[in-house]
N, C-alpha and C positions, 0 to 999 in steps of 0.2 A: 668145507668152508668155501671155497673156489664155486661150487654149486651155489650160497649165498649171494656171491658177490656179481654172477653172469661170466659170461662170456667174455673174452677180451675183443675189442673191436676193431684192431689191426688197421690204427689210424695211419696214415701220411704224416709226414712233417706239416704240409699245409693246412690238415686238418685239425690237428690240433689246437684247442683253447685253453683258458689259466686253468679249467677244472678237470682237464683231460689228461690220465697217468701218462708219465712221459718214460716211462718204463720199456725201454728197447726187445722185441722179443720176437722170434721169429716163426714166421707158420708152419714149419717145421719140428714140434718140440724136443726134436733132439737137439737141434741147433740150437746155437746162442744168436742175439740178434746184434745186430753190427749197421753202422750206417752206408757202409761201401759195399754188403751181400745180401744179394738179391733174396727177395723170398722175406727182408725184416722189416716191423712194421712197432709204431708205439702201443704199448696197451690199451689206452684208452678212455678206460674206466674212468667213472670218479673218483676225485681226489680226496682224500681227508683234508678240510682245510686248511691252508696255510702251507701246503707241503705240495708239491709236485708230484707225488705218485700215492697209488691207490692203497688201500688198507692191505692185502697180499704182498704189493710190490713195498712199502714201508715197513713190513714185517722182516720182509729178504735185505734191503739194505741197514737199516736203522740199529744202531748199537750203542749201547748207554758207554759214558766216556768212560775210560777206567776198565770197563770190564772186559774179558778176553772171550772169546770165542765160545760159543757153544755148540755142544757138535751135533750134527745134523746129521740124522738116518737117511739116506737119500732115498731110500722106498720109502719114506712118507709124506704124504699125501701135501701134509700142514706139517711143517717142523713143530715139535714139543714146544720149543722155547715162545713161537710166534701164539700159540696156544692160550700160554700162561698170560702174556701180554694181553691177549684180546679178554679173557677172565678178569684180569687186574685194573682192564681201563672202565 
């Protein structure tokens, strides 16, 4: 899915516009991305409209209200759950 979507573009703060995922992430992919550690940069991507981050990064945060958690294999690639959503919409 990731191979669909490109690359992330490891924007700046300054670079950023309304259609540019604002999904913190760092060139390092072990790391997490952080505002104050060097090395982090925002996604980039396009956004799904109306929402601040890309179709990946609104898969990782976005959670229907009410429901709990589902659990993620962390060796894969695309979580299940994000899967069924992109089938459903």
């Amino acid at each position: 899915m990731l191979d669909q979507l490109g690359p992330a573009k490891l924007l700046s703060l300054e670079e950023l516009t309304e259609t540019t995922c604002k999904y913190m992430i760092h060139e390092d992919q072990g790391k997490e991305g952080h505002p104050n550690v060097p090395g982090s940069f925002f996604c980039g991507r396009d956004t799904i409209p109306k929402y601040s981050y890309c179709l990946y990064h609104m898969g990782l945060v976005w959670q229907p209200k009410g429901k709990k958690e589902d659990i993620v294999n962390k060796s894969d690639e695309v979580p299940e759950f994000i899967e069924k959503k992109i089938k459903s919409a």
